[in-house]
N, C-alpha and C positions, 0 to 999 in steps of 0.2 A: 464583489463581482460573482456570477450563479457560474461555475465553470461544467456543473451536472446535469444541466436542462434535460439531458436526454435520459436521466434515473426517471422512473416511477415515481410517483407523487409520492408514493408512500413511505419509499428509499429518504426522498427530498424533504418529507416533513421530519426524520431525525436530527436529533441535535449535529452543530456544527461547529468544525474551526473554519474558518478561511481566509485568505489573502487574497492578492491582486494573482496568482496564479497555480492556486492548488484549492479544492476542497474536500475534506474528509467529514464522512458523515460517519456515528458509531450507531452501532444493536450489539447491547453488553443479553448475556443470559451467563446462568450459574457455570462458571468456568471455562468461559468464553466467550471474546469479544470479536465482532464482525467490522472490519472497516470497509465502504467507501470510496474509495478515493478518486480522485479525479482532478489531471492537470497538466498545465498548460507545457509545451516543448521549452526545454530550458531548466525549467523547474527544478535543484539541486536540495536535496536534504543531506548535510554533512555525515561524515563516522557518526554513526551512535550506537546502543546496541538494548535491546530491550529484557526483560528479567521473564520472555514468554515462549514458546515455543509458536514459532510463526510461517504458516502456510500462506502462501501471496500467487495468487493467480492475474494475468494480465488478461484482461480482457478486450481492450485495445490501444493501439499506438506501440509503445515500447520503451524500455529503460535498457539505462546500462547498472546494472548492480555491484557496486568494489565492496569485495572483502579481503582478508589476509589472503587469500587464494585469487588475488588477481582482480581483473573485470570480466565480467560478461553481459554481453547482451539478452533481455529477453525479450520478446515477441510476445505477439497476440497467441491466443490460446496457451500460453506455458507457465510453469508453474515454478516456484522456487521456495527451497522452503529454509530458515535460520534457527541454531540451536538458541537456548534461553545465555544469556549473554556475550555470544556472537555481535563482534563490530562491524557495520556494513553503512554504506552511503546508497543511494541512488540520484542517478539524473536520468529526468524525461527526456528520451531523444523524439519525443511526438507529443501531440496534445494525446493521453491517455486515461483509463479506467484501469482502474485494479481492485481486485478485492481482496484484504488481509483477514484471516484468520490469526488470533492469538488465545493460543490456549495455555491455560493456569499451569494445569497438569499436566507433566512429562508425558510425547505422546510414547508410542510403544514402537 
């Protein structure tokens, strides 16, 4: 199921995972990966935590993010950002866009 219709074609023709209610499209460059994402209300991705330093901008709809520090809600336009293995969940409280940044190197 195309859950990005409304990405750019050119967003659209990068590679992809997808289910019945999320799709992450990547653009890797040297020490930095660009995700995508795009998904349906409901949509839960459990505790995990990644080995990156990761900038996440919502671009719309909205999540709720748990980390050791709780929940919180983010909105359209806001930004959140996770140290390199930091354990964090999200649920989509809307059909949403996001776009992650995950960078290799400790940012400053």
């Amino acid at each position: 199921m195309n859950h990005d219709s409304s990405l750019p074609e050119a967003i659209r023709a990068l590679p992809a995972i997808s289910d019945d209610l999320h799709t992450t499209r990547r653009l890797s460059a040297p020490g930095c990966e660009m995700l995508f994402v795009t998904a349906r209300a409901g949509y839960e991705h459990s505790m995990h935590a990644h080995d990156t330093d990761d900038v996440n901008w919502v671009v719309s709809g909205g999540l709720t993010l748990s980390t050791e520090d709780g929940d919180r809600h983010v909105g359209p336009t806001e930004w959140y950002e996770l140290r390199p293995g930091q354990p964090h969940g999200v649920r989509f409280d809307a059909d949403s866009m996001v776009i992650e940044l995950r960078f290799a190197a400790p940012l400053a």
